[in-house]
N, C-alpha and C positions, 0 to 999 in steps of 0.2 A: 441279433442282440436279444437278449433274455434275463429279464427280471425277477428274483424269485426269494420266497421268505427264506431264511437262514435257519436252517433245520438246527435244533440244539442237540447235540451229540454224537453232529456228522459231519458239519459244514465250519469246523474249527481250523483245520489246516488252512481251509483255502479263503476263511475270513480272516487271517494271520499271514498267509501268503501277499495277501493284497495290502492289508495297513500296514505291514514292513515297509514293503516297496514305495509305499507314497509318504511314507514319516518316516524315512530311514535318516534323514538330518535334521530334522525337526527336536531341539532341545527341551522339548518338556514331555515327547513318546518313548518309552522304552521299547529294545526291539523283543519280543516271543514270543513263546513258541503256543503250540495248540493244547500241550499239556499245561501252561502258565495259562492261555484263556479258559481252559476249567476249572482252573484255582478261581479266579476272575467270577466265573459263574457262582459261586458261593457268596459273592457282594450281598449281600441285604438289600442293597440298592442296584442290582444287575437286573436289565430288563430287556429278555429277549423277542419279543414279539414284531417289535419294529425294527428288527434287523433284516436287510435285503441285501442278494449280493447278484450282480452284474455278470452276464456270462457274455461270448462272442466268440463264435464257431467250441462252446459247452469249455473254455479258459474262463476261469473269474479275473475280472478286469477292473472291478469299481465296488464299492459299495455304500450302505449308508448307512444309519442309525437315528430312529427317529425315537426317539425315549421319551419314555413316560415317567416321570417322578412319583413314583405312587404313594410318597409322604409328603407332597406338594396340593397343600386346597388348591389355592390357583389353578387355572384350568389350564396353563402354559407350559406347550409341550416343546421339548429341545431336539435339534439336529447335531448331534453331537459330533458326527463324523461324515464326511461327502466324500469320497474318495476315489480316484480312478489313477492307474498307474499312467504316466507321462504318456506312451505312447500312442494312448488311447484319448486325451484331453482333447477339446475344444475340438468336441467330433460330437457333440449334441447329447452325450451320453450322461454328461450332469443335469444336464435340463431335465432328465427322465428320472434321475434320482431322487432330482429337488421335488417333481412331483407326486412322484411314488410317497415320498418322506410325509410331506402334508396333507397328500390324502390319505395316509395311516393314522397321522394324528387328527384329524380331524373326522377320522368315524372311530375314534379312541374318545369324545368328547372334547379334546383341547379347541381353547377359544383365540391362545395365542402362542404361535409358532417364532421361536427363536433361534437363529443359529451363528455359528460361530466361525471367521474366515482366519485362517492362520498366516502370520507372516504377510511378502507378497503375492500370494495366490489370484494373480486379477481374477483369471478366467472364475472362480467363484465369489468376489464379487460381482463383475458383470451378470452372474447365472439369477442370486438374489434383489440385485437392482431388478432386473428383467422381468422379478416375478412378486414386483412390488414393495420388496422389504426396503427396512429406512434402516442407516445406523444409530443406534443408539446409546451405546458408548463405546471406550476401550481401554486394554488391559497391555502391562509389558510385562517380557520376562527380563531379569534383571541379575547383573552375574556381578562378583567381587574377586577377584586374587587375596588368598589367604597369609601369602609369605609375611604380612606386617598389619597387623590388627592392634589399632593402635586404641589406648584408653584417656581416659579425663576427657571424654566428647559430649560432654551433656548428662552422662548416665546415672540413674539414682542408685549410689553407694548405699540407702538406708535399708534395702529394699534385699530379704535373703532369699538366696535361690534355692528349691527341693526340687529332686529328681523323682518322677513319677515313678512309681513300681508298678509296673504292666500287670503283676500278677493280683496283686491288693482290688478288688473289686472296686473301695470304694474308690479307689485314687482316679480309676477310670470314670463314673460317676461321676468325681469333681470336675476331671478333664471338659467331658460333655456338658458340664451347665455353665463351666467358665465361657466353652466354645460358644454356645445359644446365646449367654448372655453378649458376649466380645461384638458377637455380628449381628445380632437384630437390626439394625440400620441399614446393613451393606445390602449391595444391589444383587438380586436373585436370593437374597436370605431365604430358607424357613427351615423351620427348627431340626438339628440333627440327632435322631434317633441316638438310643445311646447302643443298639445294638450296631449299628454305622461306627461310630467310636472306638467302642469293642474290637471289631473286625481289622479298623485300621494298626491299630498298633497291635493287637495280637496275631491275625492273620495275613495281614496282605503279603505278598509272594513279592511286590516291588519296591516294597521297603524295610530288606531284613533286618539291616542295620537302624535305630531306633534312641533319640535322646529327646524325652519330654522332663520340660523343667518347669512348677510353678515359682510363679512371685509373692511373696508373701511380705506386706509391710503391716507392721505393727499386729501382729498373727492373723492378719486376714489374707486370705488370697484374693490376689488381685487381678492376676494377668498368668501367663504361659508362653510358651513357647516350643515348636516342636521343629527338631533338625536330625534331618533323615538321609540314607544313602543307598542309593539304586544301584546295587551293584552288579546285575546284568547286562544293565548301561554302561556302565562304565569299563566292564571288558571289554564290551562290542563295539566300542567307541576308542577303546584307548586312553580313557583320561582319569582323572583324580577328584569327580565333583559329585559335591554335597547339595542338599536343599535345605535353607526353612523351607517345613514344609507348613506351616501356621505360626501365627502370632497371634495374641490379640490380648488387651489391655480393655478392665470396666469402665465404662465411662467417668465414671466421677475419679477417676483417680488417671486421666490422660494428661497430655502435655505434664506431666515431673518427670521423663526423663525415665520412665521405668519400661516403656518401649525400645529404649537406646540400652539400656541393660540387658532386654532379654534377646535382643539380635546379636550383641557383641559374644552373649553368651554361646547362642547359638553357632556362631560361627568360631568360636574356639573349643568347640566340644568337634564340630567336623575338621578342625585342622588338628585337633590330639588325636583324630578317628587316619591321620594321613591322606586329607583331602586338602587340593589347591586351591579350590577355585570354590566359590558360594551361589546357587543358584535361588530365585523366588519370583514368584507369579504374585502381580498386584495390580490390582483395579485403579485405572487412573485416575479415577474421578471419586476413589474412596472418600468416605467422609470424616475418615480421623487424620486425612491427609499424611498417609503413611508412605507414601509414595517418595516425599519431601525427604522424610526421615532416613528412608534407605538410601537417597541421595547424601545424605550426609554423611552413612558413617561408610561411603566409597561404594556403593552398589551403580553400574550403568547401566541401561537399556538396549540390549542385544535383536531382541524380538517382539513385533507387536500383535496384537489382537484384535481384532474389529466382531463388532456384535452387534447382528440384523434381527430385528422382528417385524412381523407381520399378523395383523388382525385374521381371523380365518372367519369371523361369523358375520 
């Protein structure tokens, strides 16, 4: 077995070969290719240095990703992917990952290593129990059937809806200060670059298809909301499903009901887009308890998320 950095502009096949294999039903990975992780490398926020990939008899078999947020003060560095195709599991081969991971981050300067377990993956809890981490919260993914989106559920009527034009400089601009402003609170917060912004809805390769709407009550804007469609995934998978892929509402203007507006919105801009199904990632222990909300207007809990950190100093 053999460990080794992820060379950028060589080692794309067979870092794509391997997180197919191990996210291949995993509902929030799209599947692609080595020319879709080059697109990927363009992220603003792509960082390749802590990438390692796992060899055994010179087959890539695992890998891992330890990233550095490099618009993150915080000295907290993420394991964003641990990965080893089935056959090779609970053969010691994570243990070596998880170590390689935090000793990257930790002669990167991070002070605290976090990472993230998907679904029921024991063997990667077990790997972070082992080597000290603690949980410290978690996240679902949560999915709706579109055939019946039904209205009068709380939603503020006063509140008009604008659709963002991607190309309008400033609209992007507002997007990104709505965004910083929405989540300051939320857990892992810190502020998103507007070139990150930018990228997302003009660039990214995993979500062509694109509907950001503001809220505006009483001509202020207040909130947003963005509902997107993977549609790589959704070949590769066979099905018909949408994301929000963001929400968020100012503080001073939460609970009226203008969070139930811009989800309902969202999720009939993906079913006039001929998608079934509504997919979204939320933090369970949110603090605008949004979690409630999607409960309500019919979202359930498909998938869960667990998230370990550990001191490294």
């Amino acid at each position: 077995m053999k460990i080794r950095h992820f060379v950028l502009g060589k080692d794309e096949a067979d870092w794509v070969k391997v997180r197919n294999a191990v996210y291949r039903q995993h509902p929030t990975f799209v599947q692609i290719t080595a020319e879709d992780l080059r697109k990927v490398e363009k992220d603003p926020e792509f960082d390749s240095e802590g990438r390692f990939i796992v060899e055994v008899n010179n087959n890539p078999v695992g890998l891992v990703h330890a990233h550095v947020d490099k618009f993150r003060e915080e000295k907290k560095g993420f394991v964003q992917m641990l990965a080893v195709v089935p056959e090779f599991r609970g053969q010691g081969i994570e243990e070596r990952l998880a170590d390689t991971a935090m000793t990257e981050l930790q002669n990167r300067g991070m002070k605290v290593v976090q990472s993230i377990v998907e679904g029921d993956l024991q063997e990667d809890v077990r790997v972070w129990k082992k080597l000290g981490f603690r949980l410290v919260r978690r996240g679902s993914i949560m999915t709706r059937r579109l055939d019946e989106i039904k209205s009068d559920v709380g939603e503020n009527m006063e509140v008009v809806l604008e659709p963002l034009q991607k190309d309008v400089d400033e609209d992007l601009e507002l997007l990104n200060q709505l965004i910083n402003e929405s989540f300051k609170e939320h857990f892992n917060w810190r502020p998103t670059p507007l070139k990150s912004t930018v990228y997302l809805v003009r660039e990214d390769f995993s979500w062509k298809t694109q509907g950001w709407f503001f809220a505006l009550l009483e001509g202020k804007h207040v909130g947003f909301v963005g509902a997107t469609i993977g549609e790589l995934d959704n070949r590769a998978k066979n099905v018909k499903r949408g994301w929000i892929l963001s929400i968020g509402v100012l503080k001073p203007y939460r609970r009226t009901g203008i969070g139930t507006r811009l989800i309902l919105h969202g999720m009939n801009f993906l079913k006039a887009k001929g998608m079934t199904t509504a997919m979204l990632g939320v933090d369970d222990s949110n603090v605008t308890k949004a979690k409630q909300l999607y409960v309500n207007v019919g979202f359930r809990e498909v998938w869960n998320q667990s998230f370990y950190e550990k001191n490294i100093v």
